[in-house]
C-alpha positions in Angstrom: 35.9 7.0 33.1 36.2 7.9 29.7 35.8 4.5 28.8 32.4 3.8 30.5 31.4 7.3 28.7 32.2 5.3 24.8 30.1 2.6 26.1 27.1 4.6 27.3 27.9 6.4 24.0 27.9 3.3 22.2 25.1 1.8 23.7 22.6 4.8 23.2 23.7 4.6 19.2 22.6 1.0 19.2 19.7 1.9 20.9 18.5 4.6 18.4 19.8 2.5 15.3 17.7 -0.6 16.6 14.5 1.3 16.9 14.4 3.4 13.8 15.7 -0.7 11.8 13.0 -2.0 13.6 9.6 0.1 13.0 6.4 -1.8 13.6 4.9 -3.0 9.9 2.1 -1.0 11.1 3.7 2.0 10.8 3.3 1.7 6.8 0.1 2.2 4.9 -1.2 1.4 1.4 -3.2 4.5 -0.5 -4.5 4.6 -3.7 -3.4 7.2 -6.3 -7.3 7.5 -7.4 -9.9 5.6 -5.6 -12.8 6.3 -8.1 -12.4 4.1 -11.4 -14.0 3.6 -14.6 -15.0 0.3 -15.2 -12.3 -1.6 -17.7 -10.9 -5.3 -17.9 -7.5 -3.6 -17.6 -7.8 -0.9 -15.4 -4.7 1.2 -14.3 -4.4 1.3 -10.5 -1.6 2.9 -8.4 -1.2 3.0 -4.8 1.8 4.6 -2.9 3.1 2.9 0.3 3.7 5.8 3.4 5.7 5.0 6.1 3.0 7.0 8.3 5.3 8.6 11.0 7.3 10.1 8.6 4.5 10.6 5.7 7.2 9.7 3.3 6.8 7.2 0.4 8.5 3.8 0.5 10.2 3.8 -2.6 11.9 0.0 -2.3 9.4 -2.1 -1.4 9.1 -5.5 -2.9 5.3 -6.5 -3.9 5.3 -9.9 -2.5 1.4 -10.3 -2.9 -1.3 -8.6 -4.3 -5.4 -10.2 -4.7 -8.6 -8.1 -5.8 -11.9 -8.7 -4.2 -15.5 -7.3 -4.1 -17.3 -8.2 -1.4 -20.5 -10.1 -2.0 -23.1 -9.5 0.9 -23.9 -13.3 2.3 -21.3 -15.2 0.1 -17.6 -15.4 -0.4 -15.5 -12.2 -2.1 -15.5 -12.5 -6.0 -12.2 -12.7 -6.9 -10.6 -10.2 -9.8 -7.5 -10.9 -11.7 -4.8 -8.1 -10.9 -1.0 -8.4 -12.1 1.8 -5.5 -10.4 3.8 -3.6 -13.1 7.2 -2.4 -12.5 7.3 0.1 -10.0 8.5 3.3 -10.6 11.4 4.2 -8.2 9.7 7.1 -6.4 7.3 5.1 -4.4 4.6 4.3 -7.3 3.2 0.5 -7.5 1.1 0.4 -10.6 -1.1 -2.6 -11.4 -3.6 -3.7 -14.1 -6.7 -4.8 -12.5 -9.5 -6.2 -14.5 -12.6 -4.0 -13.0 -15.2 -4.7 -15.3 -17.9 -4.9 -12.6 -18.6 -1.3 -11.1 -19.3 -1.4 -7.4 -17.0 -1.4 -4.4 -13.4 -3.4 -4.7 -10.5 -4.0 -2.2 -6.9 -4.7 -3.5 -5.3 -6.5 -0.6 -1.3 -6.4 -0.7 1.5 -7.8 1.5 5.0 -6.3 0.8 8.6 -6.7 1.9 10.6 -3.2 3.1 14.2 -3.3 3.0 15.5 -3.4 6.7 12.0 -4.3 8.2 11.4 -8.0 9.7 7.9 -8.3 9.5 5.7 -8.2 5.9 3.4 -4.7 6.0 0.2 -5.4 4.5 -3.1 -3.5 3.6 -6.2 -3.3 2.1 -6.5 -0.6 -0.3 -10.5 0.3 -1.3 -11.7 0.8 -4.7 -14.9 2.4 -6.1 -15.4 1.1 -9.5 -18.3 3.2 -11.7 -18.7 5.1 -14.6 -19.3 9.0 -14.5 -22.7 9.0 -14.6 -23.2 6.4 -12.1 -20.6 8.0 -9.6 -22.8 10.9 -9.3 -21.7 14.7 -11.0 -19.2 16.7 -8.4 -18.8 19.7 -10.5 -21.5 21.7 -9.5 -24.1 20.9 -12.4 
């Protein structure tokens, strides 16, 4: 008996390892820090990566791809140069993105999470314009 009871036991564990080692890349999501820039060719942007059952930050993830676009109504996205920085340790991705253009942008990014099989990816959105453009939200 106590035998088949370590088994069950055992069993069970592996069961609850394998499905927390093995959560769905669509359990993770991309944010941005600030989504309303000013317009520069090397403009800061930050996005945290949430593992969204947990609303925890992902603080080891591996920026495997990164591409800024701005959609263009009846033709192909313009393409904007972007390059990740070194991230911070406590679940900040910084990049340099140039965003000279104001108007609405989309940083698509594919990363790599330690002990997950599949690549998570997003689409984070952007809002690139300068203060008096944007519209004045404090009350004037």
């Amino acid at each position: 008996m106590r035998k088949v009871g370590g088994i069950v036991f055992l069993s069970v564990l592996l069961a609850g390892v394998s499905a927390s080692a093995w959560a769905d890349p669509k359990d993770y999501v991309f944010v941005p820090v600030a989504d309303h820039l000013q317009p520069s060719s090397a403009a800061p942007v930050a996005v945290r990566l949430i593992h969204a059952p947990t609303k925890k930050p992902v603080v080891d993830a591996i920026i495997i791809q990164s591409r800024l676009e701005m959609p263009m109504p009846g033709m192909a996205p313009m393409v904007g140069k972007v390059s990740a920085q070194a991230p911070d340790g406590k679940g900040l991705y910084p990049f340099v993105a140039d965003l000279s253009m104001q108007g609405q942008w989309t940083l698509n990014l594919s990363a790599k999470v330690q002990g997950e099989p599949g690549t998570v990816t997003g689409a984070v959105p952007l809002v690139v314009a300068t203060d008096s453009s944007a519209g004045s939200h404090n009350g004037h």
